[in-house]
C-alpha positions as CSV (number, residue, x, y, z in Angstrom):
1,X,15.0,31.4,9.2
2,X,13.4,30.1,5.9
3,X,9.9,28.2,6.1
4,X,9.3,25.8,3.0
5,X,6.0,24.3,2.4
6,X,5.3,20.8,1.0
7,X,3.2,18.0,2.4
8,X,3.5,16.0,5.1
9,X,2.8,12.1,4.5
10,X,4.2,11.1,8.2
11,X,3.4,12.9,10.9
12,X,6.7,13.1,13.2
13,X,9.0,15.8,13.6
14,X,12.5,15.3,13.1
15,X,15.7,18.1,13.9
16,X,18.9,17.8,12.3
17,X,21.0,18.8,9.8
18,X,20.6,18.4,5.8
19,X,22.1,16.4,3.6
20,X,21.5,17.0,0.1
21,X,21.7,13.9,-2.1
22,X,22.6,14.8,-5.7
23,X,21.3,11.8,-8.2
24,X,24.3,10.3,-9.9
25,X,25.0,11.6,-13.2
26,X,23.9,8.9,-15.4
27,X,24.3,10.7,-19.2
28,X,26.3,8.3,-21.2
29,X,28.3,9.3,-24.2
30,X,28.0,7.3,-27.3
31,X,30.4,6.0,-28.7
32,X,31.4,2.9,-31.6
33,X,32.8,-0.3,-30.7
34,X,34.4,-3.2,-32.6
35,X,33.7,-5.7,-30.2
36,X,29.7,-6.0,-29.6
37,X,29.8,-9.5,-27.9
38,X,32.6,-7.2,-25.4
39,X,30.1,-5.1,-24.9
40,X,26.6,-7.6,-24.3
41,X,28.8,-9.3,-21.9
42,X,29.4,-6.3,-19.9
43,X,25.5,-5.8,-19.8
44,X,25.1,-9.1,-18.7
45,X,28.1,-8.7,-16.0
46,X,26.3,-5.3,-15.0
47,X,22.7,-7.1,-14.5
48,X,24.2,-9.5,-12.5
49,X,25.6,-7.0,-10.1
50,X,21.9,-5.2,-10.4
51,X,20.2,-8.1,-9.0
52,X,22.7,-9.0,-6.1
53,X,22.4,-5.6,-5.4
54,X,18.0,-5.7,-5.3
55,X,18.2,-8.7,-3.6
56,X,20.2,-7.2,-0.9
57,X,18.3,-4.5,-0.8
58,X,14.9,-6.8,-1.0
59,X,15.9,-8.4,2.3
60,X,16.8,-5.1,3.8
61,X,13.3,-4.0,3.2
62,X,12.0,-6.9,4.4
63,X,13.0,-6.6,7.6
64,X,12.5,-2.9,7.8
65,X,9.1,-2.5,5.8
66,X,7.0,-5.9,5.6
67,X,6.8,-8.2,2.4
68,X,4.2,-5.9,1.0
69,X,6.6,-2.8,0.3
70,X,9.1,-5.4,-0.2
71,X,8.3,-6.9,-3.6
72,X,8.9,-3.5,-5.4
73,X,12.5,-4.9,-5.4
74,X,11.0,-8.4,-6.4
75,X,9.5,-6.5,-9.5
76,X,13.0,-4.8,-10.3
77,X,14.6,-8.2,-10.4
78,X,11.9,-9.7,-12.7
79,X,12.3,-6.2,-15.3
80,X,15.9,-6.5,-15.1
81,X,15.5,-10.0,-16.8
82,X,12.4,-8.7,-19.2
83,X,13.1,-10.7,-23.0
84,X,11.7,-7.4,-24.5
85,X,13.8,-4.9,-22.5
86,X,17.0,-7.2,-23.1
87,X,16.5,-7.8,-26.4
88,X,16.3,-4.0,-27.1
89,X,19.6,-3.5,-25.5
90,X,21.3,-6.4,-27.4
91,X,20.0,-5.5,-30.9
92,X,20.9,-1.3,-30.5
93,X,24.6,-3.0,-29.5
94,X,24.7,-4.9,-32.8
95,X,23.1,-2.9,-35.3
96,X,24.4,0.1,-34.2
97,X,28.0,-0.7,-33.0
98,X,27.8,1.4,-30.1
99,X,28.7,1.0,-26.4
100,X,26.7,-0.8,-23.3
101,X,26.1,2.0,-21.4
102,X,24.2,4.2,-24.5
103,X,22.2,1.2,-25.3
104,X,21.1,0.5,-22.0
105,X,20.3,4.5,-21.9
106,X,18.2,4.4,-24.9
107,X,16.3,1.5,-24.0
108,X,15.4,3.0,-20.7
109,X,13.9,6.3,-22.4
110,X,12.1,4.2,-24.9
111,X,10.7,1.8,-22.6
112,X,9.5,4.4,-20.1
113,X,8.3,6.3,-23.1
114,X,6.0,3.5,-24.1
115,X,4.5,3.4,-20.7
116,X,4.1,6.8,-19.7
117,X,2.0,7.0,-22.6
118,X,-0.1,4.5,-21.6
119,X,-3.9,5.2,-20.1
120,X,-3.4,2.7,-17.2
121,X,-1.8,4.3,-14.1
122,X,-0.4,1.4,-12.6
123,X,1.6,0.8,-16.6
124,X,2.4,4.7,-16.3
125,X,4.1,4.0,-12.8
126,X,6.6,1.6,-14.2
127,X,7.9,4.1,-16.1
128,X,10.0,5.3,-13.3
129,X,10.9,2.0,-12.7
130,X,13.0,1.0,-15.4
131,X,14.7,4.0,-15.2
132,X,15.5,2.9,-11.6
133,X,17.1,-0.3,-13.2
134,X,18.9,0.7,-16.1
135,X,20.6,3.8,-14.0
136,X,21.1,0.9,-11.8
137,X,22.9,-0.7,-14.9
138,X,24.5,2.2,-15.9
139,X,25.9,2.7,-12.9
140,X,27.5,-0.4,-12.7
141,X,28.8,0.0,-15.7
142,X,30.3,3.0,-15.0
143,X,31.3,2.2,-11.4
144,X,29.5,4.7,-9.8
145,X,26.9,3.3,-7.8
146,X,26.1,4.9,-4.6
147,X,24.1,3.2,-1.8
148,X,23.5,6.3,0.8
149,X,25.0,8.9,3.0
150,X,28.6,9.3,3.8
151,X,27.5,10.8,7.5
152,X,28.6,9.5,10.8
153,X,25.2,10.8,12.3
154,X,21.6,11.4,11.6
155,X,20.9,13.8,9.0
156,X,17.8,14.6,7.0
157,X,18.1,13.6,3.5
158,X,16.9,16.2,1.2
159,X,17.1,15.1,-2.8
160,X,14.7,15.8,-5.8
161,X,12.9,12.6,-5.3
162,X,14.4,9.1,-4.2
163,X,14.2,5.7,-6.3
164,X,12.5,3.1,-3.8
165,X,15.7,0.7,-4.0
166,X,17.5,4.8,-2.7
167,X,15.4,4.8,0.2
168,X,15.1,1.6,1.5
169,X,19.5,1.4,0.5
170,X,19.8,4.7,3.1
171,X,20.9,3.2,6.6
172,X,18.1,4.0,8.7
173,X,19.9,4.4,11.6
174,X,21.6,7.9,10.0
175,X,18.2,8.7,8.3
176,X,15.7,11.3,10.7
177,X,13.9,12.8,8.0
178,X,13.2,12.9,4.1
179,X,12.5,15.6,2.2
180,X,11.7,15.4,-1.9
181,X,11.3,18.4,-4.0
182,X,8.9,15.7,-6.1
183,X,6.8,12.8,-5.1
184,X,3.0,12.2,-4.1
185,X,1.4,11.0,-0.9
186,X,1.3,7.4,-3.2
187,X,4.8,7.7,-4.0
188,X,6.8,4.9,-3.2
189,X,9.0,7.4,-1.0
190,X,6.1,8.7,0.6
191,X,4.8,4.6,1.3
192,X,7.8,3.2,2.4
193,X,8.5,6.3,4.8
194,X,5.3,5.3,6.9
195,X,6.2,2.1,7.0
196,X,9.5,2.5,8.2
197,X,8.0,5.5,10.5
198,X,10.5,8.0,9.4
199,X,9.1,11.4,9.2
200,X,8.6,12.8,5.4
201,X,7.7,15.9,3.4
202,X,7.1,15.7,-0.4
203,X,6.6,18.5,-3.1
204,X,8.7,20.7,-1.9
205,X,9.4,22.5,-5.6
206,X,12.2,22.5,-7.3
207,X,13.3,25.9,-5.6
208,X,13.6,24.1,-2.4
209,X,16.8,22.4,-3.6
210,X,18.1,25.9,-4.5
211,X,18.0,27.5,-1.3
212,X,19.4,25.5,1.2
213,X,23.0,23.4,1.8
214,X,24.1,21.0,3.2
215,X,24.8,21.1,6.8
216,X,22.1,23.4,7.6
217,X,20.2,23.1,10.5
218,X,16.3,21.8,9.6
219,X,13.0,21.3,11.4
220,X,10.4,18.9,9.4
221,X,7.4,18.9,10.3
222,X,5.7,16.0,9.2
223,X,2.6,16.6,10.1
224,X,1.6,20.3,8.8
225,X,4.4,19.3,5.8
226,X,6.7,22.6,6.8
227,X,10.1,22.8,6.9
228,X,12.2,25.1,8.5
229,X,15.6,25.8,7.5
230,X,18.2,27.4,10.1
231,X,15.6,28.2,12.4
232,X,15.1,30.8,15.3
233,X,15.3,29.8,19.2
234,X,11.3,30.4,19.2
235,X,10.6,28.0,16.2
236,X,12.9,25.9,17.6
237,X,11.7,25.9,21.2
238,X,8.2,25.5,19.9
239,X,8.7,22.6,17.5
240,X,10.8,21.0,20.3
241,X,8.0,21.1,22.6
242,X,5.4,19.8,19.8
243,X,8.4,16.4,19.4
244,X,8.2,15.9,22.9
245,X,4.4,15.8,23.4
246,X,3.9,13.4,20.1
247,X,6.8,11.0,21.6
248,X,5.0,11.3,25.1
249,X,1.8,10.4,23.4
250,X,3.5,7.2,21.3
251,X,4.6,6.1,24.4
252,X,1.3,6.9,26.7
253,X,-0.2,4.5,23.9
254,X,1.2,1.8,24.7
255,X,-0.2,1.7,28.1
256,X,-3.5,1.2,26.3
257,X,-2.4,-2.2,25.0
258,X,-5.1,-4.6,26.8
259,X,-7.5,-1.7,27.5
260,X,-11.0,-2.2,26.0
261,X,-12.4,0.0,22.8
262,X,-15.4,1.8,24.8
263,X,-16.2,5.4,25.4
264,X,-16.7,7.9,27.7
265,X,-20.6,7.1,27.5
266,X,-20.2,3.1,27.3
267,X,-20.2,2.6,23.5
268,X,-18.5,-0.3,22.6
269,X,-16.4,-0.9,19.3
270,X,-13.9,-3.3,17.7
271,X,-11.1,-2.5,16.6
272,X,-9.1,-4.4,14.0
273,X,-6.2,-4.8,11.4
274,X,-5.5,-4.9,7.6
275,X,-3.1,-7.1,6.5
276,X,-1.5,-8.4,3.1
277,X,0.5,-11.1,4.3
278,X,0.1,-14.1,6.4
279,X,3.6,-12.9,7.9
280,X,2.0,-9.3,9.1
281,X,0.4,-11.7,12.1
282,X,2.9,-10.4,14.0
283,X,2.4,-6.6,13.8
284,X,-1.3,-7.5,14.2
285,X,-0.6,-9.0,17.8
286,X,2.0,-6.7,18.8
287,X,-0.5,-4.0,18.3
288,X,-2.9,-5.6,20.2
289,X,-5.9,-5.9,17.1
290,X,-8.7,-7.7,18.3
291,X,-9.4,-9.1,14.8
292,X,-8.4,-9.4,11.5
293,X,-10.9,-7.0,9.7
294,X,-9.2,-7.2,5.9
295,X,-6.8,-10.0,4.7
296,X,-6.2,-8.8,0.9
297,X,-6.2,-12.3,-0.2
298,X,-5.1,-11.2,-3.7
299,X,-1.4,-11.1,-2.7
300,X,-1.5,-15.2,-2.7
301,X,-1.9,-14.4,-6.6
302,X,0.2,-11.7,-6.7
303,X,2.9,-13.5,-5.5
304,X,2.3,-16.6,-7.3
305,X,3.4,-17.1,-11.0
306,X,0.6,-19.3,-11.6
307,X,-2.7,-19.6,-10.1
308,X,-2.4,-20.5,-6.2
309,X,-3.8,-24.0,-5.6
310,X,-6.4,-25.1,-3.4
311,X,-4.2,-26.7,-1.0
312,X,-1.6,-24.1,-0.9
313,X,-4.9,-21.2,-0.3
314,X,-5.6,-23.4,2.4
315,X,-2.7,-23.8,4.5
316,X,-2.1,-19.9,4.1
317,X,-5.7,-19.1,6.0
318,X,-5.6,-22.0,8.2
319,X,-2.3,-20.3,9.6
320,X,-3.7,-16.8,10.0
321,X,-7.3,-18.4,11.8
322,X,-5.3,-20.6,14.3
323,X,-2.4,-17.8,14.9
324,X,-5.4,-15.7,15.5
325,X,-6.2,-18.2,18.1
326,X,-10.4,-17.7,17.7
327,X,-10.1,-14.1,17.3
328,X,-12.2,-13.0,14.0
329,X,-9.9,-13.0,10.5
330,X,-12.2,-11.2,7.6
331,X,-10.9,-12.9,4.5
332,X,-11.7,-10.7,1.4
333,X,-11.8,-13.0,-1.8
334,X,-9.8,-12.0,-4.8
335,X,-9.7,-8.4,-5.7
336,X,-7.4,-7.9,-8.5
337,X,-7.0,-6.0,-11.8
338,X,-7.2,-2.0,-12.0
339,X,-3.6,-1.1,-10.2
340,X,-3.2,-5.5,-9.6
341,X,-2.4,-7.7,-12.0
342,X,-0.8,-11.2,-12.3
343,X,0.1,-11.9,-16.1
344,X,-1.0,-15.5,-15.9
345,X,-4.8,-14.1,-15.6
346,X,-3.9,-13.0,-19.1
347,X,-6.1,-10.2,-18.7
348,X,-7.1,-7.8,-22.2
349,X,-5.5,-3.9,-21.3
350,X,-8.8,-1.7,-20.4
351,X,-9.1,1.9,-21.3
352,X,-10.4,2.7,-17.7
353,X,-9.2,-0.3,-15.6
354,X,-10.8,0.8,-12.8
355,X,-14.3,0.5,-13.9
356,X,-13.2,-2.8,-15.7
357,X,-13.0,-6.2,-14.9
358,X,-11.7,-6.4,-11.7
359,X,-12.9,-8.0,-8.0
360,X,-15.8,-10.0,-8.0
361,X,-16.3,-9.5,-11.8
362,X,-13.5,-11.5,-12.5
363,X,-14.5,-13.9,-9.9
364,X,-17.9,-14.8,-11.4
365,X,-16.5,-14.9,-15.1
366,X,-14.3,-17.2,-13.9
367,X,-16.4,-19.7,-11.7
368,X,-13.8,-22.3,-11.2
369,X,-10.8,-20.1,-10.0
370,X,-13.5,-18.5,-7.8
371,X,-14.8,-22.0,-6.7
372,X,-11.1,-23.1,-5.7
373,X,-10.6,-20.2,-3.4
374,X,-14.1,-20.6,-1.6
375,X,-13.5,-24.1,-1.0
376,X,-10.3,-23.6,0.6
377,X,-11.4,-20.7,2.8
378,X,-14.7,-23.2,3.7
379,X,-11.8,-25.6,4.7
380,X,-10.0,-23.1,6.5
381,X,-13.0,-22.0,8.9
382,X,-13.0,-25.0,10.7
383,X,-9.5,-23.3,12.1
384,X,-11.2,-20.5,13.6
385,X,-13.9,-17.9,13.6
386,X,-13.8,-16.6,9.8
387,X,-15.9,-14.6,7.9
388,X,-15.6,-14.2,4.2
389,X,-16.2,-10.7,2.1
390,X,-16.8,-10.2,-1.6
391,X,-15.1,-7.2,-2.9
392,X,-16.7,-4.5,-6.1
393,X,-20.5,-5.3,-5.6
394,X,-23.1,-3.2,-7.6
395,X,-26.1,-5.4,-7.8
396,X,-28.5,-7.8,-5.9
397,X,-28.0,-10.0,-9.2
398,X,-24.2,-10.6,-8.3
399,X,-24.7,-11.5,-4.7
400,X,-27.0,-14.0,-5.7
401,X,-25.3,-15.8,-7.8
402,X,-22.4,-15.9,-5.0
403,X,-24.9,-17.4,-2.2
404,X,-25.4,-20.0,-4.8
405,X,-21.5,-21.0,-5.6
406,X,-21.3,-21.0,-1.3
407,X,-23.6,-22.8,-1.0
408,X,-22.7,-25.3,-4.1
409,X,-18.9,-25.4,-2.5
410,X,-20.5,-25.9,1.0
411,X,-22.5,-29.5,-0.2
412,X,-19.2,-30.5,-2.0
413,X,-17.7,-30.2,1.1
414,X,-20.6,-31.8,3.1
415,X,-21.0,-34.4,0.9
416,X,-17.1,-35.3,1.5
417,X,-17.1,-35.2,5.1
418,X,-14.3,-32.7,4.9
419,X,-14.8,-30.4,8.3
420,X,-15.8,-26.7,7.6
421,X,-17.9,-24.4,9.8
422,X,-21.2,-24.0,8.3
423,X,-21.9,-20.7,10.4
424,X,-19.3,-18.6,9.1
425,X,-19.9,-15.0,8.2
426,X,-21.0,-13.9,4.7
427,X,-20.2,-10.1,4.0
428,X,-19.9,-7.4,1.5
429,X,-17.8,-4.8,0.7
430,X,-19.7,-1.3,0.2
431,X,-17.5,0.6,-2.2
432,X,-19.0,1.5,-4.6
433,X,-21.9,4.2,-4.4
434,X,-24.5,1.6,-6.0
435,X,-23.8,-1.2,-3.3
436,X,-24.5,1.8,-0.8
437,X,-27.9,3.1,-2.3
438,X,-29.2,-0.1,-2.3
439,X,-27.4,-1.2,0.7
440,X,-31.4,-2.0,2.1
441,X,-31.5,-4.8,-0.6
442,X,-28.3,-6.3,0.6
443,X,-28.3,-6.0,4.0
444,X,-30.6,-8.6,4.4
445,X,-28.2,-11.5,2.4
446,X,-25.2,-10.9,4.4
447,X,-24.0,-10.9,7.9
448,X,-22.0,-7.6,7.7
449,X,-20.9,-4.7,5.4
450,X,-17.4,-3.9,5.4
451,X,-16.8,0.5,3.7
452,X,-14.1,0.5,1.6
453,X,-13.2,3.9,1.9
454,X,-10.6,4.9,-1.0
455,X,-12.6,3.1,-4.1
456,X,-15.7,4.8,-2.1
457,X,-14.1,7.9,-2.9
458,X,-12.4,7.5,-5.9
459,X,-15.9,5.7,-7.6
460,X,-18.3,8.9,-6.0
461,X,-15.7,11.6,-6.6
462,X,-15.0,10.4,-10.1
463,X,-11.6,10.5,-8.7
464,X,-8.6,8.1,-9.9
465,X,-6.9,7.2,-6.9
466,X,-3.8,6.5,-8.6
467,X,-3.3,10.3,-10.5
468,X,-1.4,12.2,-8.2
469,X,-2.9,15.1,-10.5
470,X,-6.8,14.8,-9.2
471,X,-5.1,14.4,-5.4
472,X,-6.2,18.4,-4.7
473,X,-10.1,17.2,-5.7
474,X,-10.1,13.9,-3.8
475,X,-11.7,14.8,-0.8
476,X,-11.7,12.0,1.7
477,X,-14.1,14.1,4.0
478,X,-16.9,14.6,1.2
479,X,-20.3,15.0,3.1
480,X,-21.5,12.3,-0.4
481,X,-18.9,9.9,1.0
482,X,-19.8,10.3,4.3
483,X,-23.5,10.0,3.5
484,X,-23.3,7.0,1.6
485,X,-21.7,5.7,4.7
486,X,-24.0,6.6,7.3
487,X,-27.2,5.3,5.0
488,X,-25.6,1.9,4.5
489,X,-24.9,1.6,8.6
490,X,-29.0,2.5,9.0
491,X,-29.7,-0.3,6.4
492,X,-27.2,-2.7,7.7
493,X,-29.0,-2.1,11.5
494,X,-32.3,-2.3,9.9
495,X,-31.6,-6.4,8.7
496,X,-29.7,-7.3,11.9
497,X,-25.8,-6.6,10.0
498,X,-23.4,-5.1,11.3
499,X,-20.9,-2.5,9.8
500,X,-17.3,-1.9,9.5
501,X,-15.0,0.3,7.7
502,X,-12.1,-1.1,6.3
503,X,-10.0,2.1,3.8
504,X,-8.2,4.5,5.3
505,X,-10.8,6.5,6.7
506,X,-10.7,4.0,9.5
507,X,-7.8,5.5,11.1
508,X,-8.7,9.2,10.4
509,X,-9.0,9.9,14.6
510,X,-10.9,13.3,12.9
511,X,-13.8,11.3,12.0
512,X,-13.7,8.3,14.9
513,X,-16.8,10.5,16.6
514,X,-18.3,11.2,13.3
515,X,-18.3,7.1,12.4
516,X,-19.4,6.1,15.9
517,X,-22.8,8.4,15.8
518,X,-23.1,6.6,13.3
519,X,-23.5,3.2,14.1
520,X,-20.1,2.0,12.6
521,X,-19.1,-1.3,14.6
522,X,-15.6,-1.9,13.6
523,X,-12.7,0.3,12.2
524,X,-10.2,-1.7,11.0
525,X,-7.0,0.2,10.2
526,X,-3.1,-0.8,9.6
527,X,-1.5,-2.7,12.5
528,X,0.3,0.6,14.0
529,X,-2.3,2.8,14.1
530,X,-4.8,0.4,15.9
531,X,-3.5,2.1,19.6
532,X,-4.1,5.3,17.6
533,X,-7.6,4.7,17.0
534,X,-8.4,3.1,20.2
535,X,-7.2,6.4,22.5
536,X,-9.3,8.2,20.2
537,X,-12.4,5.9,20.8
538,X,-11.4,6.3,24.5
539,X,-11.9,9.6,24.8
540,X,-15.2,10.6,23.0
541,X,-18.2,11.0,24.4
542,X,-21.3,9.8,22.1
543,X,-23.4,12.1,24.8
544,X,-22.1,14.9,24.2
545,X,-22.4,17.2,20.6
């Protein structure tokens, strides 16, 4: 028996045999040609197939992952028709006289050059994405495009890292585990494996590849991030045993569908979901969320190629609020820039995006894009029980001047006898360590506090939580962290708000007793791990130390 260490970014076990998946060999010779329009057609010929190809794979993912993981394949399709990226391909075909399959090559190095050298993290991401597309390209070209596993049964794919379009293309149904020598825990491999609850090792080493073959019998361990090659009748006895109780437990959870969120002592606590999309309603209700606690309202924009209009913000949250038949639905007002952008926002590059113009900051230096969205969520509350959150505070200063747009879009609205609820909740987002030292200035303008939990982090660790190189000093347990936190709670009690948390902390079951001693009111976490969170609620016992 071998053990290999990596880590785990889904916690399941899977047993089976390997399957090593060697990347296609896309080095291209060079070599001159006579006929260049030949050769532009056979790029063109080659994209087409690229994009048939994402979009089946786009609809694939939709089914299996959610629109949100989804539009990675959206994004493929739009590089795959970039001007710039085309244009480079044509020109090196007719200045140089060479062949479709080099040009395309040395496009792709220069292009991911360009923006792996650039300061932004989520420019330095794409780099890996247009390799993903012109190998794509390539591969067409060449005719040897590969979709998966030859397998007639369930293997665990082991491979040096996976493309997103390779794992979502892998047939699910043969997939039980995957294991990259490569990759972070914000890799799109590590993401997409959550979503599609398939258990998941990364950064294995390149050694890992070395030392095993396939057919070999593996245990992964998703949740210490071990694996174990060919192992013994102990290991395997033990790890079978460990399966077994986490399926038990999965299924024991869905017995506590209908059960309330109280403890042993008789603490109360809601429990809700974060979604993206109006069409994650249904995950929220299958899991049995008693709210809505974070609707990124940003992906309206995202999606959009121009800015989202009134009417069409409207009908969006009017669907979530009435399919959330009078349960609450927190609406959090544009957050973009940093890691989101739209081009139509037209926004100058930043040397440190992240502390740049972003959230509410774009908001207020944009009053009339910001006024637009407010109206239509003012609209919307009539639907339902809404409360609206402002994302990136620092100061006293800004949520002033946001009290004053409400209450300028609120008199418009008034004075046009269009319907809105005039009660609807006001709250803040406490994610940055300045909202929560003067959390007992704030408290008193809003109805809650919501704790964004990863900019939390990143903004008191000095932490970017895109690097995958700071990820061994990003400590989501940090006593700061949790102290900014628990102060913010006391001053949110203080001035009659309550207090949620809303990052990913939410669903760390670790820290469930920690947040409810507390004070913390709400955890809302992603749709699947709401039964998660309320089993651990379940079972503590505020009385106790």
């Amino acid at each position: 028996m071998t053990v290999f260490q990596g880590k785990g970014v889904c916690n399941a076990i899977a047993i089976g045999k390997i399957s090593i998946i060697q990347k296609q060999d896309v080095s291209v010779k060079r070599y001159h040609v006579d006929d260049t329009d030949g050769e532009k057609a056979r790029v063109g010929a080659a994209k087409e197939a690229a994009i048939q190809q994402l979009q089946a794979i786009y609809e694939k993912a939709l089914k299996e992952v959610g629109e949100t993981h989804a539009q990675i394949f959206e994004i493929h399709m739009m590089m795959i028709e970039d001007d710039d990226y085309n244009e480079s391909i044509e020109s090196i075909i007719d200045t140089q006289q060479i062949n479709a399959e080099y040009a395309v090559a040395v496009t792709a190095d220069n292009f991911a050059e360009m923006f792996a050298s650039m300061d932004d993290a989520y420019m330095q991401a794409r780099a890996a994405d247009v390799k993903d597309i012109s190998n794509r390209i390539i591969a067409n070209l060449t005719g040897t495009i590969s979709d998966g596993t030859d397998s007639d049964e369930k293997v665990i794919i082991c491979a040096k890292d996976l493309a997103p379009s390779e794992t979502v293309s892998l047939d699910k149904d043969k997939v039980l585990a995957f294991v990259t020598a490569y990759g972070s825990s914000n890799s799109h491999t590590a993401i997409l494996a959550r979503s599609m609850n398939i258990p998941a090792v990364i950064g294995m080493g390149e050694s890992f590849l070395q030392q095993i073959h396939n057919g070999d019998e593996a245990i992964v361990d998703g949740f210490t991030g071990e694996v174990f090659v060919n192992p013994d009748a102990e290991t395997r006895t033990r790890l079978l045993e460990k399966q077994r109780q986490d399926e038990e437990k999965r299924h024991l959870l869905q017995e506590l569908k209908g059960k309330e969120n109280i403890t042993i002592d008789g603490t109360k606590i809601n429990i809700y979901a974060n979604i993206g999309k109006v069409s994650d309603i249904g995950t929220v209700l299958a899991n049995d969320a008693g709210g809505i606690g974070l609707f990124r309202s940003e992906f309206l924009y995202l999606e959009n190629n121009d800015y989202p209009t009134e009417q069409q913000q409207f009908e969006a949250y009017k669907r979530v609020l009435e399919s959330m038949a009078g349960k609450k639905v927190i609406i959090r007002t544009l957050d973009i820039g940093a890691d989101k952008q739209a081009d139509y926002f037209h926004l100058e590059k930043e040397e440190n995006p992240a502390l740049g113009l972003r959230a509410i900051r774009i908001c207020l230096t944009r009053p009339d894009v910001f006024r637009t969205q407010l109206k239509a969520l003012y609209r919307a509350s009539a639907y339902g029980t809404l409360g609206i959150m402002f994302p990136m505070i620092t100061s006293v200063s800004e949520l002033e001047q946001i009290l004053a747009i409400c209450n300028e879009v609120k008199a418009d609205l008034k004075a046009n006898d269009i319907p809105y609820n005039a009660n609807t909740e006001i709250g803040i987002m406490i994610e940055t360590p300045a909202a929560a030292i003067i959390s007992d200035r704030l408290a008193p303008l809003v109805n809650f506090f919501s704790v964004g939990t990863n900019d939390l982090t990143q903004y008191t660790l000095a932490c970017d939580r895109q690097n995958a190189l700071v990820e061994a000093f990003c400590d989501t347990h940090h006593e700061a962290i949790l102290r900014l936190i628990e102060f913010s709670a006391k001053n949110a009690h203080a001035h009659g708000a309550w207090i949620g948390i809303c990052g990913e902390l939410a669903a760390d079951i670790s820290l469930t007793k920690t947040f409810l001693k507390m004070g913390i009111d709400e955890l809302s976490v992603t749709p699947s791990a709401v039964l998660k969170v309320r089993d651990a609620v379940r079972n503590t016992d505020l009385s106790k130390d």
